[in-house]
N, C-alpha and C positions, 0 to 999 in steps of 0.2 A: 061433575067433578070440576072444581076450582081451576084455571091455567092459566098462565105467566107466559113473558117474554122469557127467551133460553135460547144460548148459543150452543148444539148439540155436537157433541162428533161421533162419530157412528165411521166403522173401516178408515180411519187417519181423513174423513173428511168434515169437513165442518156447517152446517147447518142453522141457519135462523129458523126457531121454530116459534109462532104466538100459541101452540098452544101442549105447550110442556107442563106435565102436572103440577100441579101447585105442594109443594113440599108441606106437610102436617109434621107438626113435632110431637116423640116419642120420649118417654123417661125423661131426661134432665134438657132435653133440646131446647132451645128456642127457635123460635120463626125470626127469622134479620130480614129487613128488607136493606139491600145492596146500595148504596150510597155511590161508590167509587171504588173500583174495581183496577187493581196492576197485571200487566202482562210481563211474566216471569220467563226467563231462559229455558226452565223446566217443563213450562207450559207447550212451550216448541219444542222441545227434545220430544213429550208425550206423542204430539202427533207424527215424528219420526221414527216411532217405535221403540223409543223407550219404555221397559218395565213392561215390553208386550201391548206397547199401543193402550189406550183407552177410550171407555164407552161412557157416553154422559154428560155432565157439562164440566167443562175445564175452569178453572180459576182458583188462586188462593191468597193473592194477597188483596185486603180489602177494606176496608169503615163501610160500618151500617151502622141502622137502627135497629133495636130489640121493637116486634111488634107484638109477639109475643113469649112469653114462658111461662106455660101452666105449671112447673112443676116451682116458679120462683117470680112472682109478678113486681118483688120488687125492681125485677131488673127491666122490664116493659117501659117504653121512652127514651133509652140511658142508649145514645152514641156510643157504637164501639169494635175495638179490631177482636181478632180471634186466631189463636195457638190452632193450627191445623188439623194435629191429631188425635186421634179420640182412639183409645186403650177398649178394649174387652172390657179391664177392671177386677179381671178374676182369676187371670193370668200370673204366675211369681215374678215376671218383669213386670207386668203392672204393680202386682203387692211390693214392691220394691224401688217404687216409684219411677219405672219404666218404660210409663205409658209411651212414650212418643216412638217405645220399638217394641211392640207389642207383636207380637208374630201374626194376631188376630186384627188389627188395626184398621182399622179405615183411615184415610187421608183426604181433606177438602180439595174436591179438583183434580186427586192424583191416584189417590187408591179406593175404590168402591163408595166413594163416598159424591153425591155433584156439589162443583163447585161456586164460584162467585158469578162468572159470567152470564149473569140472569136475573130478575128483578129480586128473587128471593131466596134467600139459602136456609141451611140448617147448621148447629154445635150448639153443643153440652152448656150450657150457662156455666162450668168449670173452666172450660175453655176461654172466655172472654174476658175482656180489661176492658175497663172505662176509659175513654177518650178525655181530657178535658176540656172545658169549654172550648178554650181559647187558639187548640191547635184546629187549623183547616181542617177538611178531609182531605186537600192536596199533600200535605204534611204524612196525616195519620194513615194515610194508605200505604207507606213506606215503612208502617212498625215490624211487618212480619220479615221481612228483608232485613231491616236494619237488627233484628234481634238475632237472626242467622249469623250477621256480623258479629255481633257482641259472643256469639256462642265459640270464639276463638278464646276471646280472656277464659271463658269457663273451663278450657281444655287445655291451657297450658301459661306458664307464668311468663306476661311478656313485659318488660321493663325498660328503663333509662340502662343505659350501657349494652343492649343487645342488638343488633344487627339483624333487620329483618326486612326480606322483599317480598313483594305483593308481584305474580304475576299476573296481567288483565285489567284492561281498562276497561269492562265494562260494568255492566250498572252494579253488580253483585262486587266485581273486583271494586270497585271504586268508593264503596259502601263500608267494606272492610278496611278500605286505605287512612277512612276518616273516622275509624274508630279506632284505629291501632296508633295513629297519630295521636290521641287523647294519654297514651301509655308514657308517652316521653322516648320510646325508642327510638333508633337510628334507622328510621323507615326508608326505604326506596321501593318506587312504584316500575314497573315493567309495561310500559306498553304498545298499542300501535297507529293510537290518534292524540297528536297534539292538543285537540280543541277538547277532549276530553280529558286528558290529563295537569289541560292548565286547569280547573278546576279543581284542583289538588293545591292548588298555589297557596292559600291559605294556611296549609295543615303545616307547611313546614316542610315537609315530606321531598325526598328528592325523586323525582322522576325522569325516568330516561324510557327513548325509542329504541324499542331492539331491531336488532341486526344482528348478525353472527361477528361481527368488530366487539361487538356492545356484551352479547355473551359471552363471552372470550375472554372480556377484563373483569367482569364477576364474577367467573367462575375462579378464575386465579385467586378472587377472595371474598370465597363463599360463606352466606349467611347464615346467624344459628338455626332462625326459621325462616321456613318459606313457605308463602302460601299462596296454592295454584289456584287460580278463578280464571282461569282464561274459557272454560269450556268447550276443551278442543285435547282431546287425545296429545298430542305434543307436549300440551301443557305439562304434562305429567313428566316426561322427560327431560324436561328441560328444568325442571326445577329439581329435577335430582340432579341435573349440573350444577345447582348452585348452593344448594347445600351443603355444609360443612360435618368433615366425621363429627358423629355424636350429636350430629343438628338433629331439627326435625320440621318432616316435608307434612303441611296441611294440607287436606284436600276440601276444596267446598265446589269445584264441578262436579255437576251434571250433565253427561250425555249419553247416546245411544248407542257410541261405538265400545269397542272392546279391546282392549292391548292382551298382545298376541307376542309368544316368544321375547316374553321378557325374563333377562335374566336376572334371579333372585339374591344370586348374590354379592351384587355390590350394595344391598341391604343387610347383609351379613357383614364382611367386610368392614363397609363404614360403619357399621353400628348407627343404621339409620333407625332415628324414629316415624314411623308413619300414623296419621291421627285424622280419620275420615271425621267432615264436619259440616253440618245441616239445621236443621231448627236451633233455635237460641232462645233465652229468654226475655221478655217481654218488657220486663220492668224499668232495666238499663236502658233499653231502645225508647221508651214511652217517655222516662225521663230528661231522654238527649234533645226528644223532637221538642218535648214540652219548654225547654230551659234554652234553645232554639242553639243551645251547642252544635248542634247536628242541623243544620237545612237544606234535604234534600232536591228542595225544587229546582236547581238548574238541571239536574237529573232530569226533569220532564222533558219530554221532544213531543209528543203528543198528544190529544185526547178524541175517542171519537162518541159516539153514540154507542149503543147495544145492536142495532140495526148494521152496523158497519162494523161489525166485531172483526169478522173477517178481513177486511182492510185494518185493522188494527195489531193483527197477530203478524201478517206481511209485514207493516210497516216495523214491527217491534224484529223481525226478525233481519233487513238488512243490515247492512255493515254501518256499523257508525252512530248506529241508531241506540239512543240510551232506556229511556222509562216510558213507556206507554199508556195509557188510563184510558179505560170504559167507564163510562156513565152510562148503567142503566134511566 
């Protein structure tokens, strides 16, 4: 049997292993061989026990190469990122085009499926977009992320004359701040590192350090949307401080904990909208990186080897700390 380098976890621990099966593709798959490899908030949430912990290899946002697809060799060569999840197919959310909440679903990295953190992976030749030549794979490894962002426009109309804050400065919050910026809105950013948030400077966007002074005067004049990224149980609370009745609170955290003796209705009440939000679409994001509207790279703080994956997931998880990247 064929084996690769694979960063495993097995009981929430994490493992170099050289000789982790080498993945054969089934149906529509392809074989990718792993290019560059992000380390996602979600990816540490997993081994805190999110979603019941997971077994296998982690990772999902990523550029590769196609090495193979028997079921489509046109795409064999062709640089490229890839949409996470893969549908049953035969499912009425799937027939419905709801693949990405499939009740049967696998997920790259997250749900029954291994992920990037390894020389080789597997998806559906459905799943994939072509890279262009000209964007890095420093760039292109920020499409699944950035298209998370973009999955805010899809889910609700945000515009010049709206009022909207972003809670979280990091890499996820800070991703959606410079796409909402592109909207024309009356953006403000929320967060709790300077050196992170001047990187917003460009956008336009106002940002401010919270403190309870800071919350205080926003809440006095709360926004239509608000969208929590802070990835932190609080967050959630505190952006129902600052929405406005008839507003609406986005959510794009992920974590492990759970909110407890919340009361439901000043949901009622205010006639709040609430609008859970994750995967995005690919096309807007691919375009941003490509037309270089979008450049993520001071987002990078790191990069390690596959060998040091482990010090790379640490590293991604201190305070302060923005985008991380494995090179297999």
């Amino acid at each position: 049997m064929a084996t690769m380098r694979a960063v495993s976890v097995q009981n929430g621990a994490l493992t170099l292993r050289t000789d982790y099966p080498m993945p054969a593709p089934r149906g529509t798959e392809a074989l990718l061989r792993v290019r560059l490899a992000g380390v996602c908030a979600t990816d540490i949430e997993l081994l805190r026990g999110y979603k019941g912990g997971f077994r296998g290899v982690l990772g999902h946002e990523f550029v590769g190469e196609v090495i193979a697809a028997p079921s489509d060799p046109s795409w064999e060569g062709r640089r490229v990122v890839g949409e996470i999840n893969v549908g049953c197919g035969q499912c009425s959310l799937c027939r419905r085009g709801l693949g990405k909440h499939c009740r049967q679903r696998t997920s790259l990295g997250i749900i029954g499926r291994d992920g990037v953190f390894a020389e080789y992976t597997l998806l559906p030749v459905e799943n994939l977009h072509v890279v262009p030549d000209h964007v890095p794979d420093e760039v292109a490894v920020f499409a699944e992320p950035l298209a998370a962002a973009y999955e805010l426009l899809e889910q609700a109309a945000i515009g010049p004359g709206q009022r909207v804050m972003v809670l979280g400065d990091g890499r996820l919050g800070l991703l959606c701040a410079f796409v909402l910026a592109q909207t024309g809105c009356d953006l403000t950013v929320v967060g709790r590192n300077p050196e992170k948030l001047a990187l917003l400077a460009a956008t336009g966007a106002h940002t401010v350090l919270t403190s309870p002074t800071v919350l205080d005067a926003l809440a006095a004049d709360p926004a239509d949307i608000v969208v929590d990224a802070t990835g932190a149980r609080e967050g959630f609370f505190t952006a129902l401080r600052l929405v406005r009745p008839l507003g609406t609170l986005m959510l794009k955290s992920t974590f492990a904990d759970r909110l407890q003796e919340f009361d439901l209705s000043h949901l009622v009440v205010d006639e709040i909208t609430i609008i859970g939000s994750r995967c995005g679409p690919f096309a807007p994001a691919l375009s941003a990186l490509a037309s270089g509207a979008i450049d993520p790279r001071p987002l990078i703080h790191a990069e390690y080897d596959l060998e040091h994956a482990t010090d790379a997931i640490a590293r991604a998880s201190e305070k302060g700390v923005l985008k991380v990247l494995i090179r297999p």
